[in-house]
C-alpha positions in Angstrom: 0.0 0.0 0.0 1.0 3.4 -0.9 2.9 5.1 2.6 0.7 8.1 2.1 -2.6 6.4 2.1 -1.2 3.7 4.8 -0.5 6.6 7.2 -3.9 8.3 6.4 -5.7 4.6 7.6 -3.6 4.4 10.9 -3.4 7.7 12.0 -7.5 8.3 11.0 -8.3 4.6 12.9 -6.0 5.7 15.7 -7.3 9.2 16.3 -11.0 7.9 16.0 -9.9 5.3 19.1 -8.1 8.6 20.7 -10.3 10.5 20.5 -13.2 8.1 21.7 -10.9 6.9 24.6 -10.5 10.4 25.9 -13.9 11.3 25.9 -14.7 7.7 27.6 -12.6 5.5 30.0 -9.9 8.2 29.6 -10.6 11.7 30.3 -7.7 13.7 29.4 -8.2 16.4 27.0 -7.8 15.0 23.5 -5.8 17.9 22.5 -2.9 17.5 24.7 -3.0 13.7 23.2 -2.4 15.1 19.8 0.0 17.9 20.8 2.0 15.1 22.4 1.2 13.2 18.7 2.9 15.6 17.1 5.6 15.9 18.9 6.6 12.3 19.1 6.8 13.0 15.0 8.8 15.7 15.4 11.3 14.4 17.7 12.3 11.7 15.1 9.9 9.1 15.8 10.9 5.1 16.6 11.5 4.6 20.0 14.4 7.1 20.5 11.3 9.9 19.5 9.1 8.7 21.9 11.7 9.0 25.0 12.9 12.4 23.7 9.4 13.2 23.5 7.8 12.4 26.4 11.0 13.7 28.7 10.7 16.7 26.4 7.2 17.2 27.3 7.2 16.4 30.7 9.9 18.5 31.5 8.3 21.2 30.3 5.2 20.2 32.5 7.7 20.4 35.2 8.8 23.6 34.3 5.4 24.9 34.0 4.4 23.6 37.5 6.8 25.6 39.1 5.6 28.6 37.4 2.0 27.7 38.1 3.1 27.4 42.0 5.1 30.3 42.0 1.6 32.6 40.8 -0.2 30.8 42.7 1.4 31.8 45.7 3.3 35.0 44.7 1.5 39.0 44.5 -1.4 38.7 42.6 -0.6 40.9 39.7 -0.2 40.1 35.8 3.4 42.2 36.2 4.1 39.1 38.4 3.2 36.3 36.0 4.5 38.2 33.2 7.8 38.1 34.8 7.8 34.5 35.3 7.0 33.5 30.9 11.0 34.8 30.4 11.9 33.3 33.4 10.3 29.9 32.4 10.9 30.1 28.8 15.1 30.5 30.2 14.7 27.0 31.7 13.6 25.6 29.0 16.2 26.7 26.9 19.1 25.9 29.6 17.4 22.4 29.9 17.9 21.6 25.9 21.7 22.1 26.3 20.9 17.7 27.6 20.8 16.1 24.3 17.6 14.2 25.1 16.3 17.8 25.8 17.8 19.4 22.4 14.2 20.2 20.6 12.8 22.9 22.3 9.3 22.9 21.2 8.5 19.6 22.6 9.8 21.9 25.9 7.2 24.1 25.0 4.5 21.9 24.2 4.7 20.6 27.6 4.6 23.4 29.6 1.5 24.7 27.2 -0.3 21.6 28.0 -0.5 21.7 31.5 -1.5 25.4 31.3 -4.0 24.5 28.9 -5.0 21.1 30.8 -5.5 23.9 33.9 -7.5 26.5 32.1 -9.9 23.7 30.4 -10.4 21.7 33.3 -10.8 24.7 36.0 -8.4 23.6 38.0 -5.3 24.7 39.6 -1.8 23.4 40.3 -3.0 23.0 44.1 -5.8 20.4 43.0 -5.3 17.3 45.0 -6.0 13.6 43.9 -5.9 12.6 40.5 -7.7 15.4 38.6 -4.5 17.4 39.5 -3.6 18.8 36.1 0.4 18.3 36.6 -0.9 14.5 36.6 -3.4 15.0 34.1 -1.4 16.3 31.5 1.6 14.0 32.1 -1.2 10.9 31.3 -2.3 12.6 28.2 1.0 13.2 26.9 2.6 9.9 27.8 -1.1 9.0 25.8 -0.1 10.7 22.7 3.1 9.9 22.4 2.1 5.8 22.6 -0.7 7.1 20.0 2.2 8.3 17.7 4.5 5.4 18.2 1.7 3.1 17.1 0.8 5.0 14.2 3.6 5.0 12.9 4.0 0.9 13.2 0.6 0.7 11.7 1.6 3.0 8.9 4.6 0.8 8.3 3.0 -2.3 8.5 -0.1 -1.0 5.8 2.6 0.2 3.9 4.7 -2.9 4.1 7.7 -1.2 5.7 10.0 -1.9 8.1 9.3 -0.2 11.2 11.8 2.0 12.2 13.1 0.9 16.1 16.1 3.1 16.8 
């Protein structure tokens, strides 16, 4: 089968189960899964993607925790949170000088998820128990980035590929 058309049948079969898992037995906002999608594609894919990914992403979940803490607990004043996006968007840039940290925007996409994850899901980094959105987000990116891996199986599989391991 054609790699184009294979790719089209696994990632549209995939993201229909995605997308039904997360609004099922799964609730974790369906876009973080397919940020975290993407960027298992654009760290390189195979298996070395998928840990450069999911580090990438968490870290910058980490990153953005802090920051969330930080206003959460600092002056309540925008002056105050804008002060912290250079300070946060510093770490992440000092953190990719670790090669398995050395594409940025997976940085990015983390910490965007788990300030998204918070906004959607009206909660706050102080939320206990498991609808914390730290957790939350972590879960649907460590989601995505499975949903990515096997994608790109299936599409080599249709396609009658070999699928690419390292």
């Amino acid at each position: 089968m054609p790699p184009l058309l294979a790719a089209m049948i696994s990632l549209g079969v995939l993201g229909a189960i995605d997308t039904y898992m997360t609004a099922t037995i799964f609730p974790v906002p369906v876009w973080v899964t397919f940020i975290a999608w993407a960027s298992f594609f654009a760290c390189g894919g195979g298996q070395a993607g998928l840990i450069k990914s999911i580090v990438s992403n968490w870290t910058g979940i980490a990153i953005a925790s802090v920051a969330l803490l930080t206003i959460q607990f600092g002056p309540a004043h925008p002056l105050f949170a804008a002060i912290l996006v250079p300070l946060g968007t510093a770490a992440m840039i000092l953190v990719s000088a670790k090669q398995i940290l050395n594409f940025p925007p997976a940085i990015v996409f983390g910490f965007a998820s788990l300030v998204g994850t918070s906004a959607a899901t009206d909660t706050t980094i102080t939320t206990s128990g498991l609808t914390h959105p730290t957790l939350v987000a972590m879960a649907a990116m460590l989601f995505g980035g499975l949903f990515g891996f096997i994608s790109e199986l299936g599409t080599s599989l249709l396609a009658g590929a070999k699928p690419k391991t390292i």
